[in-house]
matplotlib code that plots the C-alpha trace (Angstrom):
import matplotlib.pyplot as plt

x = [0.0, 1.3, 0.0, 1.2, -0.6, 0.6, -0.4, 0.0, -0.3, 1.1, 3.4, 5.3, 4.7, 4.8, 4.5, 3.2, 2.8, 5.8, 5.4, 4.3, 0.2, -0.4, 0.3, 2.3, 6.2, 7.1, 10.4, 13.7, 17.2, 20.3, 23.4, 24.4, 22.7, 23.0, 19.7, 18.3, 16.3, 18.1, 15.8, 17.2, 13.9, 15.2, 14.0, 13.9, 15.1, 13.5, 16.4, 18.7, 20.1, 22.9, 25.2, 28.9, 30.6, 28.8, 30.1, 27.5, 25.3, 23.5, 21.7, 24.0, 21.2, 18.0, 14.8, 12.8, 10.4, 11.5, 9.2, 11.8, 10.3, 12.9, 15.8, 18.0, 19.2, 18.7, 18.1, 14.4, 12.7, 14.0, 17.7, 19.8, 22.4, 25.6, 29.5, 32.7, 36.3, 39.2, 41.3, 43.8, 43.9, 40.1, 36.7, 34.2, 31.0, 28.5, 24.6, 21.6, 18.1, 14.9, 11.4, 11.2, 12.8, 11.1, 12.9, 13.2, 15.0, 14.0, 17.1, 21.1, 24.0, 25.6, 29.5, 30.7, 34.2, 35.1, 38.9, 38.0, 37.7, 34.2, 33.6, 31.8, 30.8, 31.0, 29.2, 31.6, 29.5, 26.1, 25.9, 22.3, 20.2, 19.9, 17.1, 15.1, 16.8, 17.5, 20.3, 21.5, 23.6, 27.0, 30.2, 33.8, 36.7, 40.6, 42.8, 46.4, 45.2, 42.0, 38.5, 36.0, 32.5, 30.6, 26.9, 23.8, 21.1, 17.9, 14.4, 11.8, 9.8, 7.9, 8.8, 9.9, 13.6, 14.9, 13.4, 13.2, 15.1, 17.4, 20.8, 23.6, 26.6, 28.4, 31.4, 32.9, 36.1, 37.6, 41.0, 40.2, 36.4, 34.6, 34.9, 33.6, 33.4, 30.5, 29.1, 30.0, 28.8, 31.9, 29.7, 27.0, 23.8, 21.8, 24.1, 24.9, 28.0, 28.3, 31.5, 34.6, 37.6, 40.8, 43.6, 47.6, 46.8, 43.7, 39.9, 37.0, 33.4, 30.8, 27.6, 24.3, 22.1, 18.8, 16.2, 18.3, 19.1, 22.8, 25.6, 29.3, 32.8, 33.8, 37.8, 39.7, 43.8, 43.1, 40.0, 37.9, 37.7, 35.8, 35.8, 33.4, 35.4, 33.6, 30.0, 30.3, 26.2, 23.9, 20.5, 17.9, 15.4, 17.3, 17.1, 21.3, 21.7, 24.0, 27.3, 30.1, 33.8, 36.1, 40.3, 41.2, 45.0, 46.1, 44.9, 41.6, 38.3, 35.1, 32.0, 28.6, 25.8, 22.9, 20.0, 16.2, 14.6, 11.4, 8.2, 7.1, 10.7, 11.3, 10.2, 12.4, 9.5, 9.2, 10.9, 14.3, 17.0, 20.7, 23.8, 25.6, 29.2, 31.4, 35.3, 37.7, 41.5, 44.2, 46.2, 43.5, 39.7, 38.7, 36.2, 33.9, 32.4, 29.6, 29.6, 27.9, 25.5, 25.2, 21.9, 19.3, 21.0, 19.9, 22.7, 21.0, 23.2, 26.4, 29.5, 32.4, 35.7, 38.7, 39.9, 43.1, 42.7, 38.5, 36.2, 32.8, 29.7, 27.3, 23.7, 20.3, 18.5, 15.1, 12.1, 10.4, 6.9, 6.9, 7.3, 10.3, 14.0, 17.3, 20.8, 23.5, 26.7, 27.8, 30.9, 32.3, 34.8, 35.2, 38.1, 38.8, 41.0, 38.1, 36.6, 33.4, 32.3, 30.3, 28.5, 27.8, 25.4, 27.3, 23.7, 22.1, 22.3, 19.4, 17.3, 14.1, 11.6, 13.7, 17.4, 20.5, 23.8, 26.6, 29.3, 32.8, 36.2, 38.7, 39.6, 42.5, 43.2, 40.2, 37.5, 35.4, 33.4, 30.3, 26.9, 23.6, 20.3, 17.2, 13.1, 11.6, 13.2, 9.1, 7.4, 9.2, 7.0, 6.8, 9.9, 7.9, 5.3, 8.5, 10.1, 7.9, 8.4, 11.1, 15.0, 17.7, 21.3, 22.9, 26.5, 28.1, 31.5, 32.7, 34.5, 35.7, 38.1, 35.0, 34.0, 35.1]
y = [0.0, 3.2, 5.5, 8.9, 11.0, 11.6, 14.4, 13.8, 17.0, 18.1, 15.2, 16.6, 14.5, 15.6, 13.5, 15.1, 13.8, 14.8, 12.0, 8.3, 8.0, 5.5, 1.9, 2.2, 1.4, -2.1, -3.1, -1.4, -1.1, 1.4, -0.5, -2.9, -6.2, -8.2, -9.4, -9.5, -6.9, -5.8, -8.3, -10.9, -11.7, -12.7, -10.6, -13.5, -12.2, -14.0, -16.1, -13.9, -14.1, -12.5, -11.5, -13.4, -10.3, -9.8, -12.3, -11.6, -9.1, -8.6, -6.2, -3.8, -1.4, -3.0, -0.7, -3.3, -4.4, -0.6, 0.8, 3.4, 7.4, 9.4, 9.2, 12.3, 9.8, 6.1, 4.1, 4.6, 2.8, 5.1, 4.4, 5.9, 8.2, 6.0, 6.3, 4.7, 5.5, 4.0, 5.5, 4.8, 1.1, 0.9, 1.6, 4.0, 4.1, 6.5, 7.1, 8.9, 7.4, 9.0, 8.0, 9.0, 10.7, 14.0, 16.7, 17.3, 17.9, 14.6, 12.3, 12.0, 10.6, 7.6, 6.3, 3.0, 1.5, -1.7, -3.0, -6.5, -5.5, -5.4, -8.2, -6.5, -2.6, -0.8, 2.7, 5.1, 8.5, 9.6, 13.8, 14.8, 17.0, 21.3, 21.4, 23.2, 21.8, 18.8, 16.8, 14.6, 13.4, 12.8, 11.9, 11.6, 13.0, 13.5, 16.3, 16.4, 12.9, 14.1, 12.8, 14.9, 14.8, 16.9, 17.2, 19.1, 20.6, 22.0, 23.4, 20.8, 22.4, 20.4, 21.0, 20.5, 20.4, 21.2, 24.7, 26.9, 24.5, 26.8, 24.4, 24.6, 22.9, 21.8, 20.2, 18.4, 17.2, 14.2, 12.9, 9.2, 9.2, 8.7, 12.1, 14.4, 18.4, 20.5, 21.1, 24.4, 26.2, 26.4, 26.8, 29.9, 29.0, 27.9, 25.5, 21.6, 20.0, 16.3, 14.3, 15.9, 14.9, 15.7, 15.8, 16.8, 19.0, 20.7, 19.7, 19.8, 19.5, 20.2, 21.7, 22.2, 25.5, 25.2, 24.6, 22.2, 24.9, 24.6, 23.1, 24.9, 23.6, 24.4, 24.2, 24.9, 24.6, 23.4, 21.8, 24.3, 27.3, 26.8, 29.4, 29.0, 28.2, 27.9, 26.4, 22.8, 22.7, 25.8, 24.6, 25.0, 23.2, 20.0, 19.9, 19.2, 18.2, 15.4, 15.6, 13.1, 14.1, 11.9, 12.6, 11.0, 9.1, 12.1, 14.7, 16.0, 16.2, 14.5, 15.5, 13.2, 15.4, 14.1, 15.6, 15.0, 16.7, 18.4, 18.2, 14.9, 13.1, 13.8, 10.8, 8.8, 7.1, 8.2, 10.4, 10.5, 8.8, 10.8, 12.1, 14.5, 14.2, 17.5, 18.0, 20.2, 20.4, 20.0, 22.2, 24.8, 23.0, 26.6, 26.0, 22.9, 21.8, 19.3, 17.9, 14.4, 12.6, 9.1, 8.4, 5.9, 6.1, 8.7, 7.9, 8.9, 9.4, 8.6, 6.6, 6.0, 4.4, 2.9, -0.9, -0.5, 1.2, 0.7, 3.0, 2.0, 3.9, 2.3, 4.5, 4.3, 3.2, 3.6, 0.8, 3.0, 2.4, 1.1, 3.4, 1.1, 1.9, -0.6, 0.2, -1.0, -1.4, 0.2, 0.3, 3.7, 2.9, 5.0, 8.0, 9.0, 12.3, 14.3, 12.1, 10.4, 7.6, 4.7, 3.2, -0.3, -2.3, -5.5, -6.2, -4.9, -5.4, -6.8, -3.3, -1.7, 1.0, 3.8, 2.8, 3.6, 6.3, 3.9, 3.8, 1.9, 1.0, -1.0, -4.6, -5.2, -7.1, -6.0, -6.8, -3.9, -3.7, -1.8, -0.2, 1.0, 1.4, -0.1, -0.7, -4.0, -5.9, -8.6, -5.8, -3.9, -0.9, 2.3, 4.8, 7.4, 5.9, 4.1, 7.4, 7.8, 3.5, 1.9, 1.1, -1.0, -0.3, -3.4, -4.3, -6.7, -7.7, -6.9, -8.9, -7.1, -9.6, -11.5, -9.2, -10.5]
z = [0.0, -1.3, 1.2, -0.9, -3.3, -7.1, -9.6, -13.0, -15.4, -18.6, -18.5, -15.5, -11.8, -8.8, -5.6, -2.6, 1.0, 3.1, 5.5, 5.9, 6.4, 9.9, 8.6, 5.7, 7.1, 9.3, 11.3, 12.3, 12.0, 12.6, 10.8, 8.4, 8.8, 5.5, 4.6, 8.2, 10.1, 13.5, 15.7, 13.4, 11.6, 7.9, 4.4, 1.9, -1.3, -4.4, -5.7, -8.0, -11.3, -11.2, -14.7, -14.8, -14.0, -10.2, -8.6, -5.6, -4.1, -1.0, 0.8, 3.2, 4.7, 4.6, 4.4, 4.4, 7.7, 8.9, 11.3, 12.8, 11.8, 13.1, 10.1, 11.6, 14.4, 12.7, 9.6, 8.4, 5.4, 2.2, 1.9, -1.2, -2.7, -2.3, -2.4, -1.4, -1.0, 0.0, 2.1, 5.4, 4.1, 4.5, 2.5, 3.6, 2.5, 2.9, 2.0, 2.4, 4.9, 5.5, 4.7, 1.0, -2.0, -1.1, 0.3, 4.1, 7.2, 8.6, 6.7, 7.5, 5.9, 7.4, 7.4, 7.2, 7.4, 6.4, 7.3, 5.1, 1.9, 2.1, 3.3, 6.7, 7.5, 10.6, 11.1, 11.8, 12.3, 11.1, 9.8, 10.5, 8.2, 9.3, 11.4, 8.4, 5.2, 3.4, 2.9, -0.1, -2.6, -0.7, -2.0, -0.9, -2.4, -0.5, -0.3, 1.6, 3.1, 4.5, 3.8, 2.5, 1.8, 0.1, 0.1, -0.9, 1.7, 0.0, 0.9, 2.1, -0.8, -3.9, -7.2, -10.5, -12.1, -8.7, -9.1, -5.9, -3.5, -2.9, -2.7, -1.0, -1.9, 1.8, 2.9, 5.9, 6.8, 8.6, 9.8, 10.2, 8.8, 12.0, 13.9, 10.6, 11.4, 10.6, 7.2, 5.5, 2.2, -0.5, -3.1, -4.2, -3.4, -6.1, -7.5, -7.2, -7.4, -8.8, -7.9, -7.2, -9.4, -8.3, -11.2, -11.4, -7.7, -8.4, -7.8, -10.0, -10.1, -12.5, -10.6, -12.1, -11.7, -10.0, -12.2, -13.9, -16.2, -16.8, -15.9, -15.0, -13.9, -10.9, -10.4, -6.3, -5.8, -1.9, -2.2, -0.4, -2.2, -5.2, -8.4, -11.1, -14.3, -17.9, -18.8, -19.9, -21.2, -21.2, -23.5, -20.5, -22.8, -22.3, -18.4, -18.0, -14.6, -12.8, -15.1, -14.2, -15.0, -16.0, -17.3, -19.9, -20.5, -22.5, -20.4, -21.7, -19.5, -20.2, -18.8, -19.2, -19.4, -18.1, -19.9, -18.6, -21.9, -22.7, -20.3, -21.8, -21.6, -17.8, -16.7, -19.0, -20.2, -23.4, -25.7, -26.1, -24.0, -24.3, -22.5, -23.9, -24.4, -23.9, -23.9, -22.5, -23.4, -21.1, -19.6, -18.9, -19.3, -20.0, -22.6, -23.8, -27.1, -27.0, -30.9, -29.7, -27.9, -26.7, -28.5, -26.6, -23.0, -20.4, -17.7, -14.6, -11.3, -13.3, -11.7, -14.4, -13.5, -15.0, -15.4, -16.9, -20.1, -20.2, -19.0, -17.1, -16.1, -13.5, -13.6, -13.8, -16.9, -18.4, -19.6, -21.9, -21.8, -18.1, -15.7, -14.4, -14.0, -13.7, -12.3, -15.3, -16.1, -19.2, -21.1, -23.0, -25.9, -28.8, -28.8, -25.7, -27.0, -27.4, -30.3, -30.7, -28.1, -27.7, -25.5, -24.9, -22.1, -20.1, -18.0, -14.6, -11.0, -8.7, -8.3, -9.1, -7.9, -7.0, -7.9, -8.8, -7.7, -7.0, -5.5, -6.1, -4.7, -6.2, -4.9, -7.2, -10.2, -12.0, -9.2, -7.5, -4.2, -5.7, -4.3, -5.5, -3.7, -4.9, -4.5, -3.7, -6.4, -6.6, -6.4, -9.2, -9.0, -11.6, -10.5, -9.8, -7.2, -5.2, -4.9, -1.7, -0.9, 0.8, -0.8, 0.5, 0.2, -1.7, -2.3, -4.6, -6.7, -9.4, -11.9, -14.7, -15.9, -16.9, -19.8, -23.1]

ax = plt.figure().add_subplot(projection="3d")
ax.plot(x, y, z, "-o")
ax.set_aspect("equal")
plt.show()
């Protein structure tokens, strides 16, 4: 039972009910568990096909059977909006919990360490919302061998294309990951930052406007103070928004524009499906030329990483015609000096509902701890009604030696 209200109109949806009607949640938990609540009472997956590259996957954070409502001080029923690092010998990992997608104060981030290559996770620290804002999308980068995370806090408001939320781009810092300091702006407001890439001593993020508008690279020599650089995509009738960065061998920067579309496309339903594809030469990255597209992939929530020489983006992808979304792995190939690309689909991960921004850290020898968040994988529910249901945190291996 959904328990939330949805209004469709003009092709554009907006889900409203800030909070959980009486009856709708079920059991609790504040830590990793596997596939067990924290009273010990079993989830039973359905049995799992998994692709011969995933060698295994289970769920970390379970949202499932989550009756806890308070999600500034423990693990509630929505969980999402992953990362991972290494770093002092050990991966962190970090998400997102609170009791939907929609925006509001009542969510945290939590930290994990694991010292056995991610074979178990500890919690570390939990960074709770501002008392009157939202927070979100949190990643780790490293400067001068300190760990970093940046975030996003926003107004608890509804809207569309992340119109009149008012973001803030925030920081904190850490020594050892599990005493963090408080989060501070080092952005303008209005503006959100994706990943930050860090390459030959400086840092770089692209950051997209509110209203999904435009996107702009952001470049900082200490990894704190930030200076808006040149715009990487400005066509506001595309909807740019989440664009990854990734440097190439030979120096230049390539930034994956994801683009939403018209009214009708938002949803990724129908319509078209692309990313744009935009270049900037080394030394300076001080202007970008977007000749291409990757035509029939909309790569929401982008994660790309290397494997030697090949390039791989884990994100979100799109059913058309269902309502339903997947979390992929995808391969880019193609010229990787500022010439045209391709991209190419190796199979999904167990998710659907609400699913996708991964995270990754490398185990050696072409295997990868990954992790995504996904919906109840039997019910496999429309993306846009299990925005407001639960999500589990999963984890699983990589095997990238396994690709022929």
């Amino acid at each position: 039972m959904l328990c939330r209200v949805v209004l469709m109109a003009s092709g554009l949806v907006t889900v409203l009910g800030l909070t959980a009607a009486a009856g709708c949640s079920k059991t609790s938990s504040s830590a990793p568990s596997g596939d067990a609540d924290a009273e010990g009472a079993p989830y039973h997956l359905p049995p799992l096909t998994l692709p011969p590259w995933l060698t295994d996957a289970k769920i970390l954070v379970p949202g499932h059977d989550v009756t806890n409502n308070d999600c500034r001080t423990g693990i509630c029923r929505h969980n999402e909006n992953v990362d991972m690092t290494t770093f002092g010998g050990a991966i962190f990992l970090v998400h997102r919990t609170a009791e939907s997608q929609v925006l509001g104060p009542n969510s945290s981030l939590h930290i994990y360490r694991s010292d056995d290559q991610g074979k178990t996770f500890v919690e570390q620290a939990r960074i709770e919302a501002p008392v009157d804002r939202d927070l979100r999308d949190p990643s780790f980068f490293q400067v001068n061998g300190e760990l970093r995370l940046k975030a996003l806090t926003r107004l608890p408001v509804v809207s569309d294309r992340d119109s009149n939320v008012d973001t803030t781009t925030v920081m904190a810092t850490s020594k050892d990951g599990k005493t963090w300091s408080a989060l501070t702006p080092i952005a303008p407001g209005g503006w959100s930052f994706w990943r930050i890439k860090e390459n030959a001593g400086a840092w770089y993020s692209a950051a997209y406007q509110d209203g999904d508008k435009s996107v702009v690279l952001y470049t900082s020599k200490d990894g704190t103070t930030w200076t808006a650089g040149p715009q990487v995509y400005g066509i506001a009738a595309d909807t740019p928004l989440e664009t990854e960065l990734t440097f190439m061998p030979d120096g230049h920067l390539l930034a994956l524009v994801r683009m939403d579309g018209e009214p009708k496309e938002l949803l990724g339903d129908e319509g078209r499906l692309r990313t744009k594809i935009c270049w900037a030469a080394p030394p300076a990255y001080d202007a970008f030329t977007c000749p291409d597209e990757l035509d029939g992939q909309r790569l929401d929530g982008p994660l790309t990483f290397w494997n030697g020489d090949r390039l791989f983006v884990i994100a979100r992808k799109h059913l058309q015609g269902t309502g339903k979304k997947r979390t992929a792995l995808f391969e880019i190939a193609g010229d990787f000096a500022g010439g045209k690309l391709t991209i190419k689909e190796w199979g999904e991960v167990p998710s659907a509902g609400d699913t996708s921004y991964a995270g990754i850290a490398p185990l050696g020898g072409g295997r990868f701890v990954t992790s995504w968040y996904s919906g109840d994988l039997e019910k496999d529910g429309p993306w846009i009604l299990e925005l407001v249901d639960l999500t589990d945190i999963w984890q699983g291996t990589l095997d990238l030696n396994l690709l022929k």
